[in-house]
Every structure is written in C-alpha cells, then in structure tokens.
C-alpha positions in Angstrom: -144.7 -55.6 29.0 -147.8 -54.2 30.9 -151.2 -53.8 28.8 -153.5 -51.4 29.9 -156.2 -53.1 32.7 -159.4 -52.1 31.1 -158.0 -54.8 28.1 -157.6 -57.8 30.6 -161.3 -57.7 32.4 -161.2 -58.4 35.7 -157.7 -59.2 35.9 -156.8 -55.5 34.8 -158.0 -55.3 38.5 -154.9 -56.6 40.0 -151.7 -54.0 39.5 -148.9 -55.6 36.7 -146.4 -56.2 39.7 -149.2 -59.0 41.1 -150.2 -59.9 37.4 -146.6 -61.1 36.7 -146.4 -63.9 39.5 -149.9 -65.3 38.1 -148.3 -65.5 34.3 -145.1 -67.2 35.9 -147.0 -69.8 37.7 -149.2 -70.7 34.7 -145.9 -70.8 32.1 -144.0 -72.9 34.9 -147.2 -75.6 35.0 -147.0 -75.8 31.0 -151.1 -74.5 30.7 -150.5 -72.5 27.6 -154.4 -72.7 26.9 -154.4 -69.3 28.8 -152.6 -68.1 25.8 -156.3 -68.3 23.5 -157.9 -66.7 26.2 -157.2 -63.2 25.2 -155.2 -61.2 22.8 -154.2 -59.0 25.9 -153.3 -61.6 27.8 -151.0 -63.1 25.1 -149.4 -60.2 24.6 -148.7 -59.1 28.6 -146.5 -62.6 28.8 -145.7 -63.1 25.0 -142.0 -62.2 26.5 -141.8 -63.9 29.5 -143.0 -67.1 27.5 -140.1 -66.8 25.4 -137.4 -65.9 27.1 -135.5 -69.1 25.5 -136.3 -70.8 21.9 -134.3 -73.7 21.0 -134.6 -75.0 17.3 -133.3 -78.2 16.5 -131.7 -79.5 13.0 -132.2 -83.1 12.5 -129.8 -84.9 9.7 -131.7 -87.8 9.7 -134.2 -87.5 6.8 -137.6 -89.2 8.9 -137.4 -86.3 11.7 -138.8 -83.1 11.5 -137.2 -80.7 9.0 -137.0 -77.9 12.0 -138.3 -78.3 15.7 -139.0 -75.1 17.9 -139.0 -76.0 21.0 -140.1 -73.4 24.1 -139.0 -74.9 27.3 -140.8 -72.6 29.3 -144.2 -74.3 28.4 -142.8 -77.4 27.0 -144.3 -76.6 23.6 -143.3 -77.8 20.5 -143.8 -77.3 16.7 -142.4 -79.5 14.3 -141.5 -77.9 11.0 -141.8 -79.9 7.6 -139.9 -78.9 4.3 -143.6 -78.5 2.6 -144.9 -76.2 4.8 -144.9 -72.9 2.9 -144.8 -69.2 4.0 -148.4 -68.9 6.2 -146.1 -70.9 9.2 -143.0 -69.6 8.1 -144.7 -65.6 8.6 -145.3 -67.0 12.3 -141.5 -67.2 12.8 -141.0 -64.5 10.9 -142.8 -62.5 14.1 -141.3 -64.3 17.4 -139.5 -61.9 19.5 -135.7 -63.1 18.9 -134.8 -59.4 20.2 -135.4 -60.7 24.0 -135.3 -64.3 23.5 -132.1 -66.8 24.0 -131.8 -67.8 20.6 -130.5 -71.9 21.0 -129.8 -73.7 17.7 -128.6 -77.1 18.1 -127.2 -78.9 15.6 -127.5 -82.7 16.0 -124.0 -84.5 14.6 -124.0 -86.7 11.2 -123.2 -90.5 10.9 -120.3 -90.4 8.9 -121.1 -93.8 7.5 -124.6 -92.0 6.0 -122.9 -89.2 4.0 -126.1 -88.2 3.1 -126.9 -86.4 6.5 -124.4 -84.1 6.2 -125.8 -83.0 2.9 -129.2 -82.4 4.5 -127.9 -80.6 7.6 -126.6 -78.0 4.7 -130.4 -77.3 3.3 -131.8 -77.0 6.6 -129.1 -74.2 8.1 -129.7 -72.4 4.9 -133.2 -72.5 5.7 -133.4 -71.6 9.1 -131.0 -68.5 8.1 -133.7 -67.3 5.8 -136.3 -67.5 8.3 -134.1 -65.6 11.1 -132.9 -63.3 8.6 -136.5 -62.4 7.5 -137.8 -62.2 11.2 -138.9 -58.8 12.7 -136.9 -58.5 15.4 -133.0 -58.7 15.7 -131.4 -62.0 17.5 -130.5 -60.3 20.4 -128.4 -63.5 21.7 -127.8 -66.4 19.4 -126.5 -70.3 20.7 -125.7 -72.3 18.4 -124.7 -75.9 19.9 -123.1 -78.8 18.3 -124.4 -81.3 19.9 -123.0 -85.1 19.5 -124.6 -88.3 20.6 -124.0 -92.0 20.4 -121.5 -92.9 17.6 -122.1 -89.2 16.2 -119.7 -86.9 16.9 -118.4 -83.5 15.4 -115.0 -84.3 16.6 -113.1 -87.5 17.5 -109.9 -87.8 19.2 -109.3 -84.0 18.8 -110.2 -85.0 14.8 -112.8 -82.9 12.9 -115.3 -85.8 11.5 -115.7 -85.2 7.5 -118.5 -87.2 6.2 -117.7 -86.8 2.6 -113.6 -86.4 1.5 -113.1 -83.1 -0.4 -110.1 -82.3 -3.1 -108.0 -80.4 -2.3 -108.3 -78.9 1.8 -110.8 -80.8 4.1 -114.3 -79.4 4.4 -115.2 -81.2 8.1 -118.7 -81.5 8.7 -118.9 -78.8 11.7 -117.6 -76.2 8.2 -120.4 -77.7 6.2 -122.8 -77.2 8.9 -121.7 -73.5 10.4 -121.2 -71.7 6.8 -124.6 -71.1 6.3 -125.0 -69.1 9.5 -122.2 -66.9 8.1 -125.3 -65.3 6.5 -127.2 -64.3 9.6 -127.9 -60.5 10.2 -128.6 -58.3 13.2 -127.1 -60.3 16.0 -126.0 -58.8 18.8 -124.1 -61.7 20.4 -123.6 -65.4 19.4 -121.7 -68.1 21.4 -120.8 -71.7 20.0 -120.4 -74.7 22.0 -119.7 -78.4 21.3 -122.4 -80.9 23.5 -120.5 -84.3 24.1 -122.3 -87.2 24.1 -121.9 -87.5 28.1 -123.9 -83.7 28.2 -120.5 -82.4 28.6 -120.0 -78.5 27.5 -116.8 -78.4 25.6 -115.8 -74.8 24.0 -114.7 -74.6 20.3 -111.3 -74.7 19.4 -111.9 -74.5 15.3 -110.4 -71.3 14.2 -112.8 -71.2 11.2 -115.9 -71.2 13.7 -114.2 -68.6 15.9 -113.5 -66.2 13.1 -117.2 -66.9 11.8 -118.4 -65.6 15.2 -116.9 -62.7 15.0 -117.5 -62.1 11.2 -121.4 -62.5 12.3 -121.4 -60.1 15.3 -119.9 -57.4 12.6 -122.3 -58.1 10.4 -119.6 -58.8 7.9 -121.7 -60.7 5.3 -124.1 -57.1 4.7 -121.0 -54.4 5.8 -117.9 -55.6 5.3 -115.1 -58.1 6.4 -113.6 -56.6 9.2 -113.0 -59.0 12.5 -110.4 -58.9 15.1 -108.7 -62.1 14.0 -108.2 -60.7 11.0 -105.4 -58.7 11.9 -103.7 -62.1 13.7 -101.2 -63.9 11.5 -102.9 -67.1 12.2 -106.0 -66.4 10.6 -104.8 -64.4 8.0 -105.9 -67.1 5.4 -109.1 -67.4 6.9 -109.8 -64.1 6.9 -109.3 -63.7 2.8 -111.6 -66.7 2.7 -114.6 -64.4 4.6 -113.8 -61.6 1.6 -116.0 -63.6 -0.2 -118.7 -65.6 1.7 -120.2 -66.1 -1.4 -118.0 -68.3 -3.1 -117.3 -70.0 -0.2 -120.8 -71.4 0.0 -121.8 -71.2 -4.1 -117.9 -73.7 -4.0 -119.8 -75.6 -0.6 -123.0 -76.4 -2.4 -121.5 -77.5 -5.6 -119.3 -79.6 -4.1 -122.4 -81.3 -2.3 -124.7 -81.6 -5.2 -122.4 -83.3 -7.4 -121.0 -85.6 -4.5 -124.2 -86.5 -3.9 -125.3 -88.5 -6.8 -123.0 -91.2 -5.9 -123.5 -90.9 -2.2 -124.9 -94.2 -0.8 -127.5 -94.2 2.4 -131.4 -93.6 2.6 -130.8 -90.0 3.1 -128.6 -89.3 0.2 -131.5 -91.7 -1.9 -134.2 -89.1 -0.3 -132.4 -85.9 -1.4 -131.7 -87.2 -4.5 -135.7 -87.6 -5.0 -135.8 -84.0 -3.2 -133.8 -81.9 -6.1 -135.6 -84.0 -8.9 -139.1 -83.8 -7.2 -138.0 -79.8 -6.9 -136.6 -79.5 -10.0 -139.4 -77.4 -11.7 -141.4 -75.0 -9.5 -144.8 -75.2 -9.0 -145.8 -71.7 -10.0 -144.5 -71.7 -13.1 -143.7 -75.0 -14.8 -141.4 -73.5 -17.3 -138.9 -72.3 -14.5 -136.1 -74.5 -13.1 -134.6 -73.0 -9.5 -132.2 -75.6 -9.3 -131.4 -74.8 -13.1 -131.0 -71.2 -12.7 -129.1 -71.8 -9.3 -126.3 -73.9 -11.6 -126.1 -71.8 -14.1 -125.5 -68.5 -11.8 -122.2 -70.5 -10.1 -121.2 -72.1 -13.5 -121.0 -68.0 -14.4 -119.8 -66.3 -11.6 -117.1 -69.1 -9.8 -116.0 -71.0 -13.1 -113.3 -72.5 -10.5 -116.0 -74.4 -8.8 -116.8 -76.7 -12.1 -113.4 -76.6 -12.7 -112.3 -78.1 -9.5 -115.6 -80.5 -8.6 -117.0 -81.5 -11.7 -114.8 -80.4 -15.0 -116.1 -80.6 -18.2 -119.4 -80.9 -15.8 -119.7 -84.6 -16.8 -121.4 -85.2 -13.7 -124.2 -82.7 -14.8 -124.8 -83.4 -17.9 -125.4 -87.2 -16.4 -127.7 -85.8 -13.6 -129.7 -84.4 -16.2 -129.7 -87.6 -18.3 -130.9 -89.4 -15.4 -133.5 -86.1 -14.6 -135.5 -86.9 -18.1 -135.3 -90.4 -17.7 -136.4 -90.2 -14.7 -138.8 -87.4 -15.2 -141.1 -89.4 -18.1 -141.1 -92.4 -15.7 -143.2 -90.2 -13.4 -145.3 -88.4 -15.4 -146.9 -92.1 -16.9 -149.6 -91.5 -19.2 -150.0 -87.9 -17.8 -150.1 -84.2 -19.3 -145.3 -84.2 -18.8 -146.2 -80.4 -18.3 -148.5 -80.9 -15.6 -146.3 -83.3 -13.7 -143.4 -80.9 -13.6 -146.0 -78.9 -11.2 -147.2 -81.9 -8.8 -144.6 -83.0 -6.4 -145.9 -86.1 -4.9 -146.3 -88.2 -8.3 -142.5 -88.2 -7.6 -142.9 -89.4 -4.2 -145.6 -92.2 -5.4 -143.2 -93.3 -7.9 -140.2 -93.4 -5.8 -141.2 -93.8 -2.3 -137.5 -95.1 -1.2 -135.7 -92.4 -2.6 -133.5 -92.5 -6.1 -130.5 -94.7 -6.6 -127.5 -93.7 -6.9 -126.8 -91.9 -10.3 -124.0 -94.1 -12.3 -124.2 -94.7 -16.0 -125.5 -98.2 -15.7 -128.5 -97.1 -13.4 -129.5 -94.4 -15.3 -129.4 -97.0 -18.4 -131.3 -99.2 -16.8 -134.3 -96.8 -15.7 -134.3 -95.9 -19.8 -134.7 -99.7 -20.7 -137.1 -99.9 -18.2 -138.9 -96.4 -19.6 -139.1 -96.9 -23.2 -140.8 -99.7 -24.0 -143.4 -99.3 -21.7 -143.7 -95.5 -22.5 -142.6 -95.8 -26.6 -140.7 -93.1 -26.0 -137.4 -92.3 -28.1 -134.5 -90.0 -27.9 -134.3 -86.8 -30.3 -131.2 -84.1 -29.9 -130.6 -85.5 -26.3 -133.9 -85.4 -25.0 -136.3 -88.2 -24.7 -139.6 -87.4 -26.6 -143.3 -89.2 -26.1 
C-alpha cells in the first residue's frame, strides 16, 4: 500500500519500489518502534506486518485468556478476560482481509475436565471479536495442536474430557462448534499438530462438514454444503439446520457438568459464573440468568435431557445466595453484585465443587457469623 511521499518526509524521497525493501528489513530485525514514528509510515507497511496473525487459546486457567502473536516482528499481546471493549475495538480493526488468519487451539488434560470447559468460553469469544472485525477473514487456520500427555486424539480415539448421555461430544466438537458462528471467510483449513510438530489432516466428519458449512456462510444464509447431499453425512447435516441448538444443547450440558467437575480450572470457572452472575452496569440484570431462561424456553429438550426437573439449577442457585452473602460481608448486598473482585478476595482458589453437603456447609459457616435467615428460599440479612 503506497502513501503519498510528501506524508513520509524525506523518505517520500525514495520511490515505493525502494521504500518496500527498507520496511522488510526493519519487520525481519523485529524493530517495530518504527511503527510510532509516523502514522504514514504505519500505514505504508501495516500489511506487510501482518501478513500472518496467529492467536492462541490456552485451556489452562493461569495463561493468558487470548494471545496474538505476529511472527513477523515477534510481537505479542496477551489478552485477559477483564479487558473490555477499548482493546477489543483494536482487533476489531486488524486487517484479517490480507492476513493468514492462524488459530491454535492447545489440547485439554482429560484428567482436568475443567479445561475443556474453558476452551468453550474462549472460542466463543474470539468468534465475537472476528465476527465484529472490519475486514473479512480472507484465509482462516485453525490448528489443533497437541502436546505432552494432551492430545485431541489417541490411538485413532477422539479424547472426551467430560462423558456425555446419550452420543459422545469429543473435546475437538466442544472446541470447533463455536467457530461454526464465524462470518465472511473466504477460506479455512483445519489441521491436527502432533506433539512431535507433525501435521496430520482431519479425518472427523463433523469438522469437515463445519468447514464447509463456514465457507457458505451457513450460520447467516442457509445450510447448504456439499456433504450434505453424501449419505454419510446426511445426519450431520440435519444437525447444522440448527446451529443454534446445537451450541444452546453444548453449553447447557457444560454448565451443569460443571458444578461437580473436580480440578483448579473447573474451581476457577465456577468462581467466574458466580463472580459474573450480575452485570456491573445494572445490578438488577442477570446475563447468566436471562441466558438460562432463553434455552429453558426455546430447547425444553436440553433440561430435559441434562438436567430434568433442573435439580441441578435450582442447587446452583442455592449455593449462588449462599455464596453470594458470604461475599458481600458487612457490605451494601446491592453494591457487591456490581464489584467483581470481592469475589476473587473471598475465594481466591476458586469454588468447590457444588454438592448438597458443601453448599450446607458454606450456610453453617454463613449464618452465624452473618445472622442471616432463610425466608421463601432466599436468605435474608
């Protein structure tokens, strides 16, 4: 992208064909100061800085919620769950439409259930932010990439962190769905990353079809895929009819298995929904709340099939107001709905699993110290 000389000083001297060589050099050194010397300047080699963007999804809770990672200048900006829209607008504006789009999606410990869970929320987030962005993903990567005693799949075996009723939900579904979402790309690959760097391509029908279905643009048109006339996929192509359900079913199923999964992760998330329970604009509105409600509505086979009679709800929000007047101390209970880290003060390692006898036990441990008591369900100060 040439800019106009008289907007790069003396350098405007040089024609763009001698310009170009400088700006390679300087991105090949990793010197991205130059960057802050001029908006011109920026601008001129914005695209040859980002000719490849690689985001990374963690599942272990300590790391970074999302990394972008530019190799060209070895550049890297670690994301956090906190950080609210003023970074997220900075996404919103990188130029995806002549960028090598590389999402890599680091593999769960199926002994830590938990990460699974969290790999979920972050796909779902980095969806919103690509499907906000300016530009259209002119090529998308995304890589599922194993490591040490992590792998998507073992001995030709999906790995399923967390058993489902009924058909098996693998962790590679759990983790792909999301992206099911995505809008305006013109091409998308998938590969699986051994552990030994080995590039092996994807053989799971579900992920294939998915491709497709995203290339179409199925989730804002229409489901209409070239597998979906082969008789081998004809199931999985009634199940893209309605990506909806399939993630409303997806994250049902994952909030109610999580309050009894064990790990530090799962303990972390746990804090995560109740910390995020109320928002902090208005502390009369419940997200989460509204979120349950709308699949309790519109996919009453969810409930019926993960949680019937929704005992596990009704104890989750038990354990919520327990929980929730255990925080809020000698506080304004309003005001504590709106501040966030009390939680993370009060529960630093994350909440326990949710069974009867631990909710019971937090309320014996609440009301005396609080003189609190229970009136139509709810505790009262």
């Amino acid at each position: 992208m040439a800019i106009p000389p008289s907007s790069l000083g003396s350098l405007g001297k040089l024609p763009a064909e001698l310009r170009l060589p400088i700006w390679a050099d300087v991105i090949s050194s990793r010197q991205p100061a130059v960057l802050r010397a001029s908006r011109a300047i920026y601008e001129e080699i914005v695209h040859e800085l980002n000719d490849v963007l690689e985001y990374t999804l963690f599942p272990d809770y300590k790391r970074p919620w999302l990394r972008l990672h530019s190799p060209r200048t070895g550049l890297t900006l670690d994301i956090t769950r906190r950080d609210g829209k003023k970074i997220r607008k900075r996404l919103w504006q990188l130029p995806y439409n002549n960028t090598v789009l590389s999402i890599h999606l680091m593999a769960p410990n199926p002994k830590k259930p938990g990460e699974i869970a969290l790999l979920w929320q972050k796909a779902h987030d980095l969806v919103g932010i690509l499907n906000r962005a300016k530009y259209h993903r002119a090529h998308v990567v995304l890589v599922f990439r194993e490591t040490e005693g992590r792998f998507w799949q073992k001995d030709n075996t999906p790995t399923e962190s967390i058993q489902h009723p009924g058909d098996p939900r693998p962790d590679y579904f759990i983790a792909f769905l999301p992206f099911c979402r995505l809008s305006r790309v013109r091409k998308i690959e998938v590969v699986r990353v051994t552990p030994e760097g080995q590039r092996v391509p994807i053989r799971w029908r579900f992920v294939k079809y998915g491709c497709d279905f995203i290339m179409n643009d199925g989730y804002k048109n229409y489901n209409d895929s070239d597998y979906s006339r082969k008789p081998k996929y004809q199931r999985i192509a009634r199940a893209f009819d309605d990506v909806d359900r399939m993630l409303a079913g997806t994250d049902f199923f994952l909030d109610t298995a999580l309050d009894l999964l064990p790990g530090h992760t799962a303990a972390m998330l746990r804090l995560d929904r109740f910390a995020r329970w109320f928002t902090t604009s208005d502390p009369d509105d419940s997200p989460y709340q509204r979120r349950c409600l709308l699949t309790i509505r519109e996919y009453p086979h969810v409930v019926d099939t993960y949680d019937p009679r929704l005992r596990r709800m009704a104890e989750r929000r038990d354990a919520f107001e327990v929980f929730y007047f255990a925080v809020a101390g000698a506080k304004n209970s309003i005001a504590v709905r709106c501040n966030r880290k009390d939680w993370y003060t009060a529960y630093p390692n994350g909440i326990d699993i949710l069974t009867r006898e631990r909710i019971n036990s937090e309320k014996s441990r609440v009301l005396p110290r609080k003189r609190c008591w229970i009136q139509n369900g709810m505790l009262v100060l």
